[in-house]
C-alpha positions in Angstrom: 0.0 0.0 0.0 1.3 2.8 -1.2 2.4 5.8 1.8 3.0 9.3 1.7 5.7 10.6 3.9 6.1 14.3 4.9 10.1 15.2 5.3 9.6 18.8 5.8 9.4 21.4 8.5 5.9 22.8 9.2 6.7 27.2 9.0 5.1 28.8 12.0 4.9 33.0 13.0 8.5 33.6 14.7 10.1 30.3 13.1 14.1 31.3 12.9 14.9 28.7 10.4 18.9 30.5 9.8 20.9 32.5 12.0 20.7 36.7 10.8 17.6 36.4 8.9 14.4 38.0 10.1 11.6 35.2 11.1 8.5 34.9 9.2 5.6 37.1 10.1 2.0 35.4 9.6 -1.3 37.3 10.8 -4.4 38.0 8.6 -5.2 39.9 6.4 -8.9 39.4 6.3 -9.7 38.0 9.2 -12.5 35.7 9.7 -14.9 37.9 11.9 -13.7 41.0 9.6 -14.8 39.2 6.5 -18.5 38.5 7.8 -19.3 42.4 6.6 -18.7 41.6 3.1 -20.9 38.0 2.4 -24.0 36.8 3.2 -25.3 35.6 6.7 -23.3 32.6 8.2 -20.7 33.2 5.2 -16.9 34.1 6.3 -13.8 33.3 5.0 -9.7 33.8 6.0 -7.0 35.5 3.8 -3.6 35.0 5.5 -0.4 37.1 5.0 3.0 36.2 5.6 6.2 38.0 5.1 9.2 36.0 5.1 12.4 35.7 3.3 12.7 32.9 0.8 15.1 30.7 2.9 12.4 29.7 5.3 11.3 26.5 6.4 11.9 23.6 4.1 13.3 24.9 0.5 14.9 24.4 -2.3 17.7 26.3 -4.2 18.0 26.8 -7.7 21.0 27.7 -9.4 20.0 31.0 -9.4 20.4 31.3 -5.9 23.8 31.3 -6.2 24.7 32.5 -10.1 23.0 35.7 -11.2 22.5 34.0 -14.5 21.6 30.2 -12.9 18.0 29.3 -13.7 15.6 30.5 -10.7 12.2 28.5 -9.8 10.3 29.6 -12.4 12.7 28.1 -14.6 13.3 24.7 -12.9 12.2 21.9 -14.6 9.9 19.8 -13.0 11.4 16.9 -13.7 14.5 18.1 -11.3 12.2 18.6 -8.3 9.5 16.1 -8.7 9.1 12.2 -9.0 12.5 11.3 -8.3 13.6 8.0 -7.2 15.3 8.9 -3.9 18.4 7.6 -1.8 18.9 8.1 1.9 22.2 7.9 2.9 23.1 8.4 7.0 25.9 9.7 8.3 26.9 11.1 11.7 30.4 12.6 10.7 30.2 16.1 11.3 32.2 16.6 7.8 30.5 14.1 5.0 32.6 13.0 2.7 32.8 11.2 -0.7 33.3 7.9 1.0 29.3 7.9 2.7 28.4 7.5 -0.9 30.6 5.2 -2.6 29.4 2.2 -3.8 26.4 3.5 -3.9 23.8 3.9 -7.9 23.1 7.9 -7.6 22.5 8.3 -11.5 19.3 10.1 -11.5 18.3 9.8 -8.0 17.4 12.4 -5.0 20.2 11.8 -2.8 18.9 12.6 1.0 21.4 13.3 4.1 20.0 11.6 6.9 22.3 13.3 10.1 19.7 13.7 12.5 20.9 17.1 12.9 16.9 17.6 12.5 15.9 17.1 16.2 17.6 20.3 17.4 14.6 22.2 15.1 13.8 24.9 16.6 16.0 25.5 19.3 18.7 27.8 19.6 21.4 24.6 19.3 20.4 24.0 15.6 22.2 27.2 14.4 25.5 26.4 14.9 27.6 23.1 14.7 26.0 21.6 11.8 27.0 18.7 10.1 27.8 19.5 6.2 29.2 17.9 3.0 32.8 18.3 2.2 33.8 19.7 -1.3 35.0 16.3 -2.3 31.5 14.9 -1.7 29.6 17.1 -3.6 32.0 16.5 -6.6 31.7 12.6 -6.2 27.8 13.3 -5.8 28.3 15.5 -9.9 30.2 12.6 -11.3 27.4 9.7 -9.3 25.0 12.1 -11.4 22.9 12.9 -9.0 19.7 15.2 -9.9 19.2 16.8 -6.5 20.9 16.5 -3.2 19.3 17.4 0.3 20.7 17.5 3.9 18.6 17.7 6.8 20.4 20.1 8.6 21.1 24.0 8.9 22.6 24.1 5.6 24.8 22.0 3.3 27.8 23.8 3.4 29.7 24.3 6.3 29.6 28.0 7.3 32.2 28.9 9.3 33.5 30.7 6.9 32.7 32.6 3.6 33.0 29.6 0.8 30.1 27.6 -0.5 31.7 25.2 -2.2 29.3 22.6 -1.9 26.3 25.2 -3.8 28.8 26.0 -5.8 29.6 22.9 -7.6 25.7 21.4 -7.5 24.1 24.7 -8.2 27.1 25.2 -11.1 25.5 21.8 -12.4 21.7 22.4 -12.3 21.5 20.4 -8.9 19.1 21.5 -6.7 19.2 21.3 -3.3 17.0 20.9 -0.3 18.2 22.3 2.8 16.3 21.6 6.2 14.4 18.2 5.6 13.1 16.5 8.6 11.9 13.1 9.4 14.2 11.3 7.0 14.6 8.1 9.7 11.1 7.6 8.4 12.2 6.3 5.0 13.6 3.1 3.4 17.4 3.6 2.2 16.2 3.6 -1.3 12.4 2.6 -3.1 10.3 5.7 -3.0 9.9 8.9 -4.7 10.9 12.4 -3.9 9.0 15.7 -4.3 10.4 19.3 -3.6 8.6 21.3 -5.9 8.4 25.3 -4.8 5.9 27.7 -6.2 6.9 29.2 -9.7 8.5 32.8 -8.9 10.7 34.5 -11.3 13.9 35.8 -10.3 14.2 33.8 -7.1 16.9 31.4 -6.0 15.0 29.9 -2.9 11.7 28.7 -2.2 10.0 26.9 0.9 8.7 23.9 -0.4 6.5 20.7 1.4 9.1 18.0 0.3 7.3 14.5 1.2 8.6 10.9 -0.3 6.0 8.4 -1.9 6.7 5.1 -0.5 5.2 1.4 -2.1 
């Protein structure tokens, strides 16, 4: 029987999903008792607002997001995002390299980093210390031919200092990534199908997304 698994942080008002940028704001804009004025009697209905940055939650980054002349979401295909035979891969090495993946058939496949960095969501522990991919491993993940990579932790890269190496050689490729994923203990090593698919915005790099495997 088929089963749908969601591996993606829910976004909340006051969420601080990276360290310097602002927290999402979510309030209404119409609110339910407010819209009661404008329909009939026992009518009402909710428009929400939110103002966030893009990097927020669960999302995705397109090459865009770090080349001015990458492709940005609108651009993506959907074959890069959606209905991809996925791969987890765990590691607990606070530096991933090439050797987590060796052996293993990446051509074409969502490659997920399973590091359980995931449980610290939310609190104030998950914003520094991550575990990352090494440069090496994101060039044996290009040559594996891998269509997307994700990590579920503050960020693929490690950022303790300036470099991006790790963006810069999958999003120099067209390989998206998917940064804070959650719940990827829930998933078979390999056997199921991965979804990441943001909403189409021109000139943007980032998008949250509700990333969720499809398990037989």
């Amino acid at each position: 029987m088929t089963r749908l698994i969601d591996v993606s942080h829910a976004i909340e008002d006051g969420t601080v999903t990276y360290p310097g940028l602002p927290a999402p704001v979510i309030c209404d804009f119409l609110s339910r008792e407010a819209s009661k004025a404008q329909y009939a009697e026992g009518t009402s209905f909710h428009i929400g607002r939110i103002d966030m940055v893009a990097n927020t939650g669960t999302y995705v980054d397109a090459p865009f997001h770090r080349f001015e002349e990458g492709r940005d979401l609108a651009e993506l295909p959907l074959e890069s995002i959606a209905d991809l035979p996925g791969r987890v891969v765990a590691s607990d090495a606070p530096a991933i390299g090439p050797e987590v993946f060796a052996g293993l058939d990446l051509n074409g496949c969502a490659v997920l980093v399973h590091t359980g960095w995931d449980r610290h969501w939310g609190r104030a522990d998950y914003l520094s210390g991550h575990p990352f991919l090494t440069e090496e491993a994101a060039g044996f993940l290009l040559e594996a031919g891998a269509a997307l990579v994700g990590i579920d932790s503050l960020n693929i890269d490690d950022t303790r200092t300036g470099s991006r190496p790790v963006h810069t050689t999958l999003l120099g490729a067209d390989i998206p990534i998917v940064e804070h994923l959650t719940n990827l203990a829930a998933l078979p090593p390999e056997g199921f199908r991965f979804h990441a698919a943001p909403v189409k915005v021109r000139a943007f790099g980032t998008f949250p997304v509700r990333a969720y495997a499809v398990v037989d």
